[in-house]
Structure formats: structure tokens, C-alpha cells
N, C-alpha and C positions, 0 to 999 in steps of 0.2 A: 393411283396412290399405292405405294408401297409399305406392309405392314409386316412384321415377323413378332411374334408370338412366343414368347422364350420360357425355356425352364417349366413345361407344362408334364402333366399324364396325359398321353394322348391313348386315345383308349378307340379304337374303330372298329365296332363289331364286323363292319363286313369282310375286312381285310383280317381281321383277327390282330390287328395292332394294338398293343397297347406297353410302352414305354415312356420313360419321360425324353420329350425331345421338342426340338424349334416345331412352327410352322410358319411357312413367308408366306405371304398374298401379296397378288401382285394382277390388276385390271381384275377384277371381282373373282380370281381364281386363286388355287393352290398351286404354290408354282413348285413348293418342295418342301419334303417332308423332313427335318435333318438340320443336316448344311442346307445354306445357304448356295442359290448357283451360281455360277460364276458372275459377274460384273454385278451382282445383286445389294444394294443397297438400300436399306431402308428407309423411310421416311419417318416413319411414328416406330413407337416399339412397346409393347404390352409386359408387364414382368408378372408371367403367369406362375412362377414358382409356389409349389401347393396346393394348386388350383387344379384340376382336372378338364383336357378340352375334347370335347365328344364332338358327333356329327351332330348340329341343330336336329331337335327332335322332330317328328313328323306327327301329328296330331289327325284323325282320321274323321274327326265329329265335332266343328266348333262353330255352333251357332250367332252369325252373325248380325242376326236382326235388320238386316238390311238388305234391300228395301222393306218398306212397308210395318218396320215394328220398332220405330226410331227410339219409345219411349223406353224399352229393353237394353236398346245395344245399337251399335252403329260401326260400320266396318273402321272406321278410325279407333275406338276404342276397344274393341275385342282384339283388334291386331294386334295392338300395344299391349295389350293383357295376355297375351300369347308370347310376347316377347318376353315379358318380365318371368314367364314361365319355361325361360330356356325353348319355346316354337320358333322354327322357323319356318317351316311351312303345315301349312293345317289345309283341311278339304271340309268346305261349306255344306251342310244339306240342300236342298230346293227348298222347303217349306218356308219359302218368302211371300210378300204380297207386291207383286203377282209374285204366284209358282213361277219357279227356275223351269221352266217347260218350253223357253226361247232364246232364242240367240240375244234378242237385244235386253235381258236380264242377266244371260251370263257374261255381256260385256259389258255391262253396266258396274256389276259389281266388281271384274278383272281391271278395270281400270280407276275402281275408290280405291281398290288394293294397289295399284302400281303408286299413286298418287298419294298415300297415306303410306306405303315404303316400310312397313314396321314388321311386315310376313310375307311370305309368297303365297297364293292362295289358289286353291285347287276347288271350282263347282263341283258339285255332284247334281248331275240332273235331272229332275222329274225322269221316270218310268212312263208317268200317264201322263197327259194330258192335265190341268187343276190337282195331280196326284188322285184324279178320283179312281183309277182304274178301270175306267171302259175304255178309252181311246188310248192309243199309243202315241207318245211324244216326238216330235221330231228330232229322232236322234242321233241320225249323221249330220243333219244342221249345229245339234247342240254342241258335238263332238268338235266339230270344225272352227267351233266358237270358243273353245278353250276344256269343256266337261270332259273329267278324269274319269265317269264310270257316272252309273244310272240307280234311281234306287225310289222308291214309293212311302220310305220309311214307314211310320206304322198305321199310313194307308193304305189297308191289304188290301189286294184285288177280290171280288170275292166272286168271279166268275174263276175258274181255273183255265178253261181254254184259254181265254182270253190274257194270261200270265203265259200258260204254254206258250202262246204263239209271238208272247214281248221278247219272249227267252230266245227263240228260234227265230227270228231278226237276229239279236242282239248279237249270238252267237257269229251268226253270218259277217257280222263284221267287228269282231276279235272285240266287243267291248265289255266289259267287267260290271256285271249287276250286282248290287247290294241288298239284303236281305236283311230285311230284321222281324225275322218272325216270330208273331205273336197271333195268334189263332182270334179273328175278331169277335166271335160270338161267344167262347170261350172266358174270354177276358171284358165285353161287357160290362162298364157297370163297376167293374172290379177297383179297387184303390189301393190294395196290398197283397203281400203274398196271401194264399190261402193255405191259413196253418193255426196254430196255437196263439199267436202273437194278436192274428186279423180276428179271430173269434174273440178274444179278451178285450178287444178294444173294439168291438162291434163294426167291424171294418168289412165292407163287400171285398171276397178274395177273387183273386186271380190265379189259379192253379197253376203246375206247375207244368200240364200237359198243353195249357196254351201257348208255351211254347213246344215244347217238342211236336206235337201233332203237327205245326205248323212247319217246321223244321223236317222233319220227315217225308211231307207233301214236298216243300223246297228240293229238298235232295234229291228227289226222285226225279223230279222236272230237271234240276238241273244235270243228273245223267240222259236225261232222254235228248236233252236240247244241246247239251255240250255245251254250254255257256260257261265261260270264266264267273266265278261266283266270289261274295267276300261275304259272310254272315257276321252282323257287329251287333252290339249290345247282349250278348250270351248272359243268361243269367243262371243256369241250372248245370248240376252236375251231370246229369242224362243231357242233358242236349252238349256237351262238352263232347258225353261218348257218342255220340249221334256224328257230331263232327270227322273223332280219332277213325272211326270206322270208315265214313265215304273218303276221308284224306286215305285210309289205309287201302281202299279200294282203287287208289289213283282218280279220283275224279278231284279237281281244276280248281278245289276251295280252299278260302284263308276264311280268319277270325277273328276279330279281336271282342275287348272287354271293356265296360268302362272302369275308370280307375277306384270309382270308389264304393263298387259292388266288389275289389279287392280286400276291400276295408271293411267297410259296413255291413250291416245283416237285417233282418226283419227287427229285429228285437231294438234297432234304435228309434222305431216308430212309439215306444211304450209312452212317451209323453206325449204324443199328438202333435208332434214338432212337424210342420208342415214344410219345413226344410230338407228334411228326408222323403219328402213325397216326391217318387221319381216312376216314368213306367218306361220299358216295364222294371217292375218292383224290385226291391230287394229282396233278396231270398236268406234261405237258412244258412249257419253255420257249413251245414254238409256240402250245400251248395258253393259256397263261398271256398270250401278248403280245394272243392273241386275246382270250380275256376283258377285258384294259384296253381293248382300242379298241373294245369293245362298249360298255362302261363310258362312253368317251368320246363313243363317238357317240349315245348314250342307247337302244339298242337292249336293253341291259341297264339300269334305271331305278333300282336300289335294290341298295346294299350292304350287306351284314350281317354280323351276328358269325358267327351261327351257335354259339350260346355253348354247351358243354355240358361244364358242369364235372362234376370226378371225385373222389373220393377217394383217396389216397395210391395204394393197394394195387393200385386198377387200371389203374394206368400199371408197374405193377413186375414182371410178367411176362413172359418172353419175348416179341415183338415178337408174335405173330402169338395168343397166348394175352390182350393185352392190352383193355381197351374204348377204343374210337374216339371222338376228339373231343378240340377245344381250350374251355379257359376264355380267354373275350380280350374280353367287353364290357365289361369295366372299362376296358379299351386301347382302346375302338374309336376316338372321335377323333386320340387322337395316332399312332395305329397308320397311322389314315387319313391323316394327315398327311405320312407317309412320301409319298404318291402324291405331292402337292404338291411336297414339295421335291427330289424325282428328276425334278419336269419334266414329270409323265405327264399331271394333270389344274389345270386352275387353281381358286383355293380356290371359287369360288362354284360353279363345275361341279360340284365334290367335294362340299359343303353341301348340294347337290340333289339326290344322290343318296343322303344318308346321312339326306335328312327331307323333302321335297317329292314326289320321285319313291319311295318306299317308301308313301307316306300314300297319294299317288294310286291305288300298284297296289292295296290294298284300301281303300278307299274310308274311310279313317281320319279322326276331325277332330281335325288333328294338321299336325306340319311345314308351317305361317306363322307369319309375325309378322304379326298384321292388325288394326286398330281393329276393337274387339268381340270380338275372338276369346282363347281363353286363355292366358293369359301362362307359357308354356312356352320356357323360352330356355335355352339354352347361351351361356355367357361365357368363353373362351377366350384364352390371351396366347397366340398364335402365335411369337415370339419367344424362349419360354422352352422348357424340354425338361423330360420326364415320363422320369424310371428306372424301368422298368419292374418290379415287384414290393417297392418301395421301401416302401409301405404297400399292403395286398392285405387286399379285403373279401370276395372271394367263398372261398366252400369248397373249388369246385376249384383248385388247384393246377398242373394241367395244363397249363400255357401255355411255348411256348418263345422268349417272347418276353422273361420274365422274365429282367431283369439286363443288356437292352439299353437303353439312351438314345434315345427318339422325340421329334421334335418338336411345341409347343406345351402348354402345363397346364390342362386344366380348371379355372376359377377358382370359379364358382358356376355351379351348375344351378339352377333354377327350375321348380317344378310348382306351375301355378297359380299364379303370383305370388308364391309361396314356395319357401325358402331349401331344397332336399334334400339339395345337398350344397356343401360348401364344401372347398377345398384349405386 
């Protein structure tokens, strides 16, 4: 099928493009940026004038409940909920039932993705074994199986050799470990930051060193082991600098944030809203300003959802009896847009980080617009506002975002040249 895309802002961080101009597709690629090439004809035609057409963003953290947690979320619907947030390709955790720790659950799940057609979809594969951390996962099997990179998420190991030695395989064969450090005895127990906010509201805290200590141990291991590394969910200004320093030291690390520890802080806890119960936690203001200017200075390269939606019933417990996590990848671009129009990042900076710089830290082919390359675009009116929860495709529910006004609407996403979701 032959499609051209007219009268857009085409905006490509990675080429540094951004004017108003055509795009053709043509068999699921970009055949030309411009003109039209020669004997090129179209079949359908898009009148994107006003609209803005990015590279589909790349999401680094979306929980898809599936297998094993159908009553949350199901790769049919997270996909779609991804779409409707300008994603086109997003990377799954393991923390499935079963654990992502085998070939025949990473291709379980790569093939509800092929078949539900609404995202491209990247595993991330168990580190350990059950993610318990004593045994190491079969990881050039898993690799072979379609996994982008490896990670325990915030099942920390709590043997250190036995991480040392995940690292030094891992390395050995060029694969890209994820990190989300959080110091486990440290954070125990914990349900919010530990600060002013967690003492007021009688809340076990989480300090601020269970991350960095954790983080610190990380970096060191990964200079010793040479491992490609990617640290995600940062939530502290010190662990930002923790970051700037081994990147400034040349060692092999990216970083992203979730989107809405951009936003949020401790102090949205003051009501008990169990909506904002997320680990790890939200942190202070000081924290949060540091996060954006990591953001901006690209120290931090990739924002994400961090999506993990929930069922009715486990956001309706007492605050501290509740499960942890926002649903918000259906919100991610206009949510992101918020950044924009407070001033913090400008759009193309912001586009870079939400599909060029995500794609780069795992090595994705994904976030460009580029002749040859696959025609995955987000098309956006930035002028217009998205009500949040207005129309909601994912399962979870959990977002306290719903019922607020953000700017900009996803107008049509594209995967592969075709149409996934349409406003």
C-alpha cells in the first residue's frame, strides 16, 4: 500500500530534522522524505497540516500482564493503550507468570504481539532464573528468542558475586543489563520516601541512599565486568550525579526516568491516595528538579511510562496494603507534553527522549524517520488537548491523571505504514 503524509512538521531528533514536509510509505517503509520519487503514486493520502509527525515513540517499561496476570492487562490491550499514546514500540519486563526466564515465554508473548498488530514489542529477560537471583537465566537462548537486554528488576540479587559473575557472561556476549537499583534491606518494608511527607502521614520510609548505595555497588560492578548497562526508574538527584560521573568516566551506561516522577513528588501522597503508591517512590521536589535537568542535559536519555496497570480491587486497600504502580502509556505523549508547555524541555528535545534516545540505550531499530527505514510515526496536533480518561483502553485503571486536561491529541499512529490507532 502506498501512503503519503502531507503538509506535516516533521521533527526527527536523530537526523536533526525538523521542517514542514511530505512523507511517502511505501511496503511498510519510508520511501522518501519530500518529494515524492519518481513513478510514486499514492494510494490513500493523510492531510497532516498542523499536525506534527515524530518517529513512534519507544517506551522502555510497559507492563503487559501477560502471561499469567490476565485480570490487570493482556497484550491485546496494553498494545492498544500504547498506541493511543503515540508508542510504537515498547520493551516488556519478565516479571510474568511464568518468569520471562525461557525461550518459550518470550515467544509466546512475540507472537500475541505479532497477532494483536497494535505495537512492536521488545522482551526484556529475566537476569536469574524465577528473577530470584541465584541461578543465572539462559541468556543466549533467550537472546536468540527475540530478548532486547536482561534485567531482575527490583529483584535484587543479594549475593554480589553471584551478580558479578551475571555481569561477566553478559558482557562476554555484547548483551545490555538493566538495573534498577534499589538497595533491598535498605527499602524493606518501606512505602514512601523517607522524609517530611512519610513521617506526617505515618508512612515506613524508603531513603534516599537505597538507591544510590545500590547504584554505586551497580557502577562499580559494571566497570569491573564491562557490561553495556541501562539504569531505569532514577528517582534521586544524587543518583542522577552518580550517573553524570561513570557516563563522564566513559563507562557503557544510559538511563531513563519514569514520566511521572517528572511531575509528581512525595507530597502528592498527603491524602493517602493509593494511586500515587508507586516504588520505588516518589521523591522531593529537589529530587524531581534534578531528574528534569538530567532529562535536559541528556544525562538521563529515555523517558518512560513505566506502565503497570491494575485491577479495580488493588488500588482499594488501605494505602500501605495496596499494589504499587500507575497505568499512564496511553497518556504518555500528552502527559509528556506537559514538559513543553511549563517551559522545562523544547518539543524536539522532548521527541528525543521519548524515541531516539530510548532506541539508542538498547540498541532498538526503532525511533527515526529515515528513507528505508520502517514507517513508524506518531502524528500529533499539539494545539489541541487530550481529557484524560475520556476514552481508556487499558485494563488498568490506576492512573491519577484521569480527568485532567493535557496538551496535544494523538491523531494517528502508525506501525509499519499502517493505521493502529486513530483518534
Amino acid at each position: 500500500m502506498k501512503l503519503s503524509i502531507l503538509g506535516a512538521r516533521v521533527i526527527d531528533p536523530a537526523s536533526g530534522l525538523d521542517k514542514v514536509t511530505d512523507i511517502h510509505i511505501e511496503a511498510c517503509k519510508i520511501v522518501a522524505l519530500g518529494a515524492a520519487p519518481a513513478g510514486f503514486v499514492a494510494v490513500d493520502t493523510l492531510d497532516a497540516q498542523g499536525l506534527v509527525a515524530a518517529p513512534g515513540l519507544v517506551d522502555l517499561n510497559v507492563a503487559l500482564r501477560e502471561p499469567g496476570y490476565s485480570r490487570k492487562g493482556s497484550i491485546i490491550s496494553e498494545t492498544r493503550a500504547a498506541a493511543a499514546g503515540g508508542v510504537t514500540s515498547l520493551c516488556c519486563p519478565p516479571k510474568t507468570k511464568p518468569v520471562l526466564d525461557t525461550s518459550a515465554v518470550a515467544e509466546l508473548i512475540l507472537d500475541r504481539a505479532r497477532e494483536a498488530g497494535n505495537a512492536k514489542v521488545f522482551p526484556i529477560g529475566a537476569l536469574s532464573k524465577g528473577l530470584d537471583g541465584e541461578q543465572l537465566a539462559e541468556l543466549v537462548a533467550l537472546r536468540d528468542a527475540g530478548c532486547v537486554a536482561f534485567g531482575n528488576g527490583l529483584d535484587s540479587f543479594r549475593n554480589t558475586r553471584t551478580l558479578c559473575r551475571a555481569l561477566e557472561y553478559a558482557a562476554t556476549f555484547d548483551l545490555t543489563v538493566i538495573f534498577n537499583s534499589q538497595d533491598h534491606d535498605l527499602a524493606e518494608g518501606g512505602l514512601a520516601h523517607e522524609g517530611p511527607t512519610a513521617s506526617f502521614l505515618g508512612l515506613p520510609g524508603i531513603p534516599e541512599t537505597a538507591e544510590t548505595v545500590a547504584l554505586a555497588r551497580d557502577l562499580l560492578l559494571v566497570e569491573q565486568s564491562g557490561v553495556r548497562a541501562h539504569f531505569s526508574q532514577l528517582t534521586s538527584a544524587r543518583g542522577v550525579a552518580l550517573i553524570a560521573q561513570a557516563q563522564a568516566r566513559g563507562l557503557p551506561v544510559t538511563a531513563d526516568v519514569a514520566l511521572y516522577q517528572l511531575i509528581l513528588t512525595d507530597e502528592a501522597l498527603i491524602d493517602f491516595s493509593s494511586l500515587y503508591h508507586v516504588q520505588p517512590p516518589l521523591r522531593t521536589r529537589a529530587d524531581r528538579d534534578g531528574l528534569r535537568a538530567a532529562v535536559k542535559s541528556g544525562v538521563i536519555s529515555a523517558i518512560s511510562s513505566h506502565h503497570q496497570p491494575h485491577e479495580r480491587d488493588a488500588k482499594l486497600a488501605p494505602f500501605g496494603a495496596t499494589e504499587p504502580g500507575i497505568s499512564s502509556v496511553e497518556l504518555l505523549l500528552p502527559l509528556a507534553m506537559t514538559l513543553v508547555e511549563d517551559g522545562l524541555l523544547d518539543l524536539p528535545t522532548l521527541l528525543a527522549r521519548l524515541s531516539a534516545g530510548p532506541a539508542e540505550a538498547l540498541r532498538l531499530p526503532a525511533g527515526k524517520l529515515a528513507v528505508g527505514g520502517p514507517a513508524d510515526i506518531v502524528l500529533f496536533d499539539p494545539a489541541a488537548s487530550t481529557v484524560a480518561g475520556e476514552t481508556w483502553l487499558s485494563k488498568g485503571e490506576n492512573c491519577p491523571f484521569i480527568g485532567h486536561s493535557l496538551p496535544s491529541v494523538v491523531r494517528y499512529t502508525l506501525v509499519d505504514g499502517r493505521i493502529s490507532h486513530q483518534a
